[in-house]
N, C-alpha and C positions, 0 to 999 in steps of 0.2 A: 504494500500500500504506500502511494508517492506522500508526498506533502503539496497541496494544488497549490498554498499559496507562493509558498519557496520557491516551489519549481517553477512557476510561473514569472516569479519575480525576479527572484534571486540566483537561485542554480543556475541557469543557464549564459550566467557573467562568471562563473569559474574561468580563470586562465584568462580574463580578457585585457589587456593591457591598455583599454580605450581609457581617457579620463572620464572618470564617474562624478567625482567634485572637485572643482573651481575655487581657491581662493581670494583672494582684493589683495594677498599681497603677491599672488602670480603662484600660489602653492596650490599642488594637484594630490587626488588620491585616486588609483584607478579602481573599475570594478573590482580585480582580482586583489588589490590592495585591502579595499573597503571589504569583501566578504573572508579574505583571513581573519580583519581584526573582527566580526561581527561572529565568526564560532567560535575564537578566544574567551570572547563573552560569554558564548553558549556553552564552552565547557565550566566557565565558571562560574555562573547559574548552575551546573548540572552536579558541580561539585557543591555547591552550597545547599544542596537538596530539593531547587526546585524542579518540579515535574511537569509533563501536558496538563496545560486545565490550574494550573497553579496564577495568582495574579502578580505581577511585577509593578508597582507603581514608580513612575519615573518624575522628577522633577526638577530641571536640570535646563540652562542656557544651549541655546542650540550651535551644535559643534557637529563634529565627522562621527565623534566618538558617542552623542546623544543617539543622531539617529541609526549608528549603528547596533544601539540597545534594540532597536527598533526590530533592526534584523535577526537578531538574534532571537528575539522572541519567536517571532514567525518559527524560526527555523527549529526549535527546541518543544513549539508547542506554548509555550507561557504564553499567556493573556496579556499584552501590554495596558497600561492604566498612565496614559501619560496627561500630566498636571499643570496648569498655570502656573507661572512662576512666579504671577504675582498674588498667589493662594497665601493664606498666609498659617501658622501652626495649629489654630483651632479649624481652620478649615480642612488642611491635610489629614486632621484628625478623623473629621469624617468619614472621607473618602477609606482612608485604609480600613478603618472600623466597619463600612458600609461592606469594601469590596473583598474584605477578609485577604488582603496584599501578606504575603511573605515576604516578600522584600520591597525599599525602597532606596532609589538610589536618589540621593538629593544636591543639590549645590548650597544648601543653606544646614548642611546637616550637624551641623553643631546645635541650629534651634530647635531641630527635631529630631534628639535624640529622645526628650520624655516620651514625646507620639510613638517613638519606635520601641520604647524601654514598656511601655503601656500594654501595647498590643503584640508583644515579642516577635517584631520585624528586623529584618537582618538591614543594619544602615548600611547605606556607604554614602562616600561625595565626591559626587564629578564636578568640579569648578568647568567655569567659563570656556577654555583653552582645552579639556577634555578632560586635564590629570585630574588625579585624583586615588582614593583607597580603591574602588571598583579599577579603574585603569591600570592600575599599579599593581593587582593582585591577579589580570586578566594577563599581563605582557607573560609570563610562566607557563599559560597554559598552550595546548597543544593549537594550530590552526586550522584544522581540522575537526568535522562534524557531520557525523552523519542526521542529516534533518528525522524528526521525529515522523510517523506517519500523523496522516491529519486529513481531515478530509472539508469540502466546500461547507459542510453544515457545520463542523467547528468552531468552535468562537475562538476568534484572534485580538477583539480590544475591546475593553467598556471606553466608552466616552463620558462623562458630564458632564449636563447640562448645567448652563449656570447659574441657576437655581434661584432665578428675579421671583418665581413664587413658588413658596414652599421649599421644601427641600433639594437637593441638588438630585436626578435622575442618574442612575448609570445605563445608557443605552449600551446593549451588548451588541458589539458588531462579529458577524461572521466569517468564513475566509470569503465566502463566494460575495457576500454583499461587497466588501473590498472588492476583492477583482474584477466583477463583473461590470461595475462603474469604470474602472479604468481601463477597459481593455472598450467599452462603448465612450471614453471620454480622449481615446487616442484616435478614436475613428471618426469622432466628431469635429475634433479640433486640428486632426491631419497632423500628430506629430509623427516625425520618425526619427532616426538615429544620426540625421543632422543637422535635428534641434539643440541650440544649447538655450537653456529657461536661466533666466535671472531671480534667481529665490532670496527674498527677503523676506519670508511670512516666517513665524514660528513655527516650530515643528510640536507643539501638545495640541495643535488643533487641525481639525480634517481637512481645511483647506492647503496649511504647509504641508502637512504628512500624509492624509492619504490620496488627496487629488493631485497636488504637484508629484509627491516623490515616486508615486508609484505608477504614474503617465511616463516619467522619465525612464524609470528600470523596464519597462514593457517596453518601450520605444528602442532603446538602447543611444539613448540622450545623453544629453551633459548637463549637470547644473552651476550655475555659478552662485556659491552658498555664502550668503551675505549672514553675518549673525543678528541683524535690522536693516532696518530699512533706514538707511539716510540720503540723501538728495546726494550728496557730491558722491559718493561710491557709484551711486545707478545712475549719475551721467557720463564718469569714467566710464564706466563696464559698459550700456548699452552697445558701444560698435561690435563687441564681443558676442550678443546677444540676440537669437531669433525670435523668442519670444518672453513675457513677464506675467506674472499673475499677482493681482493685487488685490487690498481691498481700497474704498474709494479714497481715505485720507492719503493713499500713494500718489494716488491721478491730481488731488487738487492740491498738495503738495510742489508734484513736477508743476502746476498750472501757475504754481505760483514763482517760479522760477524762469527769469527771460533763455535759458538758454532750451527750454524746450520748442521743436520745432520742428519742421517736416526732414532738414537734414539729420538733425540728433535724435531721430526713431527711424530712418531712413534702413536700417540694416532687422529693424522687428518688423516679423509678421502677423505679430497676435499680443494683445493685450487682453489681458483676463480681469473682470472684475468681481468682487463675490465678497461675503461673509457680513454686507449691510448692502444696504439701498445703496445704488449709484443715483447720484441727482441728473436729472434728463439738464440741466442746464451743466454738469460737469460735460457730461458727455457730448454736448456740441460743441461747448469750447475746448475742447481736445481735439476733437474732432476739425473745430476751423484754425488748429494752432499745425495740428502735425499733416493732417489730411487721411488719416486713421480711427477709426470707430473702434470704443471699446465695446468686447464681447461681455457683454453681464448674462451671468447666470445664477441661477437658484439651487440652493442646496441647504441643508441642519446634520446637526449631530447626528440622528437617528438614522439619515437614509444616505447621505453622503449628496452627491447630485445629482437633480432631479429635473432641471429644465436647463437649456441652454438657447440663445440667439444664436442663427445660422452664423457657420464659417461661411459658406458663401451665401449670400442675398443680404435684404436689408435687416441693420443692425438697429432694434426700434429706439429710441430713446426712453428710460420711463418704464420700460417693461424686464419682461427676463426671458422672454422667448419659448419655447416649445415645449413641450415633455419630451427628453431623450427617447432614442432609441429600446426601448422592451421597458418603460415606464411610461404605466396610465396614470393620468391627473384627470381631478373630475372637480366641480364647484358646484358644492353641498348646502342646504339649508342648516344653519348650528342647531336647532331645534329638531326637526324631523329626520334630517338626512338625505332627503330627497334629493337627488340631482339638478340642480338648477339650471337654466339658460345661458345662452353666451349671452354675456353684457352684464348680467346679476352677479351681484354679491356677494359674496355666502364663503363659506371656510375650506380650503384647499385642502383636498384629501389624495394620495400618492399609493400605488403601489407597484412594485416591481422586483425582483432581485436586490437592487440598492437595496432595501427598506430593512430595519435591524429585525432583529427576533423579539425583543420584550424588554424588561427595565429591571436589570438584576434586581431579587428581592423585594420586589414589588409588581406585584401579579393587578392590583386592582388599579395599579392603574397603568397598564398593559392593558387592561381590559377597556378601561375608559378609554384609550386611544389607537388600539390597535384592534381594528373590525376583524373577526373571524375572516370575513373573506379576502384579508390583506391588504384593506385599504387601511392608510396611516392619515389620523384625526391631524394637519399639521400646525394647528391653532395659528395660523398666518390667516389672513381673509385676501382677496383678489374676487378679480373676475376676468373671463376670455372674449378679449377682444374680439372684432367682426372678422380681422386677418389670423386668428386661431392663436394669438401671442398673449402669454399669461402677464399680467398686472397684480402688483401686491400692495392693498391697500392699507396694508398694518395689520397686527396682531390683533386675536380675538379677545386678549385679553386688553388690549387697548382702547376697543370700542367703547366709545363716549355715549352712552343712553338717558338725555335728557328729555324728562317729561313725555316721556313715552317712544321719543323720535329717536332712530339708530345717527350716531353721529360718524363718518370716518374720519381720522384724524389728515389723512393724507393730501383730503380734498381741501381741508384751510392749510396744510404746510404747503401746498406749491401756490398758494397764491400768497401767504405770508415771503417765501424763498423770491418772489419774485418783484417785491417792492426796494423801492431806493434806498440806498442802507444797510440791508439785511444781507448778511452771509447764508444763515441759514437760520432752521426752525424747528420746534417742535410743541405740537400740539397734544396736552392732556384733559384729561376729563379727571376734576375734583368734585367731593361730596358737597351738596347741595338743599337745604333741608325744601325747597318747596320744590324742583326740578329731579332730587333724586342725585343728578351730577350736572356742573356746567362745563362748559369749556374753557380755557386759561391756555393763552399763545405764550410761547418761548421764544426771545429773540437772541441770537447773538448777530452785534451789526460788524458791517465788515468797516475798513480804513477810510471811508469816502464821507462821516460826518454827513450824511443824506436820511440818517433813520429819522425820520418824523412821526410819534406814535401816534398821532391827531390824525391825519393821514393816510394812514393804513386802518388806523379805524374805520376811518371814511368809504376808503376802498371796499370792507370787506362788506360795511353794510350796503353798497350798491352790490355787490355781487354774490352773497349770500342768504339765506333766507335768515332772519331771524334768532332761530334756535339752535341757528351753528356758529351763530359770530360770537367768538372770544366775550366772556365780562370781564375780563384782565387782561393784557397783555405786558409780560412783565420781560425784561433787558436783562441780561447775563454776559459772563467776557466766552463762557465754554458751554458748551453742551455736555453734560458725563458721560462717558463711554467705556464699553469694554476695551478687551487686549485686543477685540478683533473691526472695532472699529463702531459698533452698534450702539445708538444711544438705549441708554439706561432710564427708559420714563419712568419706571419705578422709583428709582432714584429721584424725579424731579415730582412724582405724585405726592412722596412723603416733605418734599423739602417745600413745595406752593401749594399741599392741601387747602389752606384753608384759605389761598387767594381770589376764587371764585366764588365765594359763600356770599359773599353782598350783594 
């Protein structure tokens, strides 16, 4: 019995002398380099007594040597559990307590040696640069490994959700959901083995680690492995580079920078956007800066991705494009379930191979979101436009329900986003005792001193109804965001509850 995902992945770069990673300072590791040191790891996992089915939790700055934990896992059977690094020791807490981890390799591991002394987890720490006790105690071991058998239904990683309600989820992903997204996300995006990708995303979340890294090892690619994302590295590297994947603070970043321009992306064929909303006003002005359309697409923790904008045709602005290749999307009633209309409302429901198996140790709500017949509840709302391109109009947990009336937040953010002044927006719904909830605008203005809130007032009440115009509009320097780019409106419901109440 093979191992699908190894062999799929990994095996078949034995002996290969191509460069596999790219450094910024001109430093290489090849395939065959990067999977010796990936079963040093796996003998030293196997000596420390972990088994198939055993959970690894990783939590570690992104290096050669993180994501080569990565491979090792695969290749040994262990469950990777890989962690924010901006998680902090009561939160790591969880996570291992939840996912019952035997080992944790950490870069802050002096702070969590009680979480490891607690729940008798074996520590190590990989610092920054890759050393570390894990590294140090792997260079001994043989580089050689036979991969463990393992089959598509296997489970290869919990992810967690990052747990803005309730608790954090462990979504358990399997080999085939991995694979079968990337060998449908190399066919859709036309790479092959003389693409080199510019990676600056993290590697603890599925967009760095399972959609970048493993599009590249199917292709038989290069990556040029940045430890972040900073503006002068990814103007250096771009001649180097055929294509990037980002999320949108990369794009409006470069946008903010004179040297982006149809020469200095002249050698990329693809820009990827993903893991928050791309603003349809980023994406023209990229678009009129390089003469390049970014590709946005859609994807979560649970299923990996799920809709993509064509490589070739039009790239819509505002939308996310298609359901992939062996992935059905349908737009659902939140209430009945019924399948809804193109054009309507209703909450995006997905199934296909992508789609995970359940939420470790949490069966009920597995059930709540995971339909017997495989469709995934994905608490996003949208609807399908008349050209068949999906639209996400914000979380269902966002919906604004004033005085009976459904509010979506996205329809006052692009007209907020598009007044004089404002960089950007965001719209929530606070409690409200005669309404139930109202609505409260979030501004952050950009550098042009044009934000007038008299103004946009003005505006909003010409162009919307009544029960959707803001009763506050309140100025801020940031909008909160995660590691991966996504505002935090939980974060701003607690902080301006009570500014809509008058």
């Amino acid at each position: 019995m093979s191992n699908l995902l190894y062999d799929s992945l990994f095996g078949c770069h034995a002996g290969d002398d191509k460069p596999f990673l790219t450094f910024a300072d001109g430093g290489q590791i090849s395939y065959d380099a990067f999977l010796r040191m990936a079963s040093r790891f796996a003998n030293t996992m196997k000596a420390a007594g972990l088994m198939a089915g055993d959970r690894l939790a990783v939590q570690v700055e992104k290096s050669a040597e993180a994501l080569a934990v990565y491979a090792a896992c695969v290749q040994s059977g262990v469950i990777l559990l890989p962690l924010n690094t901006a998680y902090k020791p009561a939160e790591v807490d969880y996570f291992i307590s939840d996912s019952g981890a035997r080992m944790l390799i950490a870069g802050d591991a002096e702070n969590l040696q009680p979480v490891a002394a607690v729940h008798d987890v074996i520590l190590h720490h990989m610092a920054a640069d890759g050393s570390g006790s894990f590294t140090s105690l792997a260079a001994t071991a043989s580089d050689q490994f036979a991969p463990v058998a393992r089959a598509g239904n296997d489970l290869a990683a919990f992810l967690y959700t990052s747990g803005t309600t309730g608790r954090s989820k462990g979504a358990m992903l399997t080999q085939n959901n991995l694979l079968s997204n990337a060998q449908t996300l190399v066919d859709a995006w036309r790479f092959t083995e003389d693409d080199v990708l510019l990676h600056a995303l993290p590697i603890f979340h599925t967009h760095g680690l399972f959609v970048a890294t493993n599009i590249i090892l199917l292709a038989r690619a290069s990556m040029i492995f940045l430890p972040k994302f900073d503006v002068d590295s990814v103007f250096a590297l771009l001649p180097q580079a055929t294509s990037m994947m980002g999320v949108p603070t990369f794009y409006t970043r470069l946008l903010d920078d004179e040297r982006l321009t149809a020469d200095s992306t002249r050698h990329i064929r693809l820009f990827v956007s993903g893991s928050a909303p791309l603003l349809a006003e980023t994406h023209l002005q990229f678009s009129a800066r390089t003469g390049q359309q970014i590709l946005e697409r859609y994807g979560m923790t649970e299923t990996n991705m799920n809709t993509t904008n064509p490589y070739d045709g039009p790239r819509r602005a505002g939308t996310v494009g298609m359901p992939l290749a062996g992935v059905e999307l349908k737009i659902t009633d939140p209430e009945t379930g019924a399948t809804l209309e193109n054009g309507t409302i209703g909450q995006i429901e997905v199934r296909g191979p992508n789609v995970f198996v359940g939420y470790w140790n949490m069966p009920e709500k597995t059930r709540e979101e995971l339909r017997e017949d495989g469709f995934f509840i994905t608490g996003d709302l949208g609807f399908i436009d008349d050209q068949g391109y999906v639209q996400i109009v914000g979380r269902n947990k966002d919906l604004i329900i004033a005085g009976g009336y459904n509010i979506y937040p996205k329809e006052i953010e692009l007209i907020l986003d598009d007044q004089p002044g404002v960089l950007e927006s965001a719209v929530i719904g606070v409690p409200h005792a005669d309404f139930g909830e109202s609505v409260v605008g979030i501004l952050v203005p950009d550098d042009s001193g044009l934000l007038d809130l008299e103004k946009i007032t003005e505006t909003l009440a010409a162009s919307l109804a009544k029960f959707k115009q803001p009763r506050k509009l309140v100025v801020v320097d940031a909008l909160p965001r995660n590691a991966m780019g996504k505002v935090q409106k939980n974060i701003l419901r607690d902080t301006y509850g009570s500014a809509g109440s008058a």
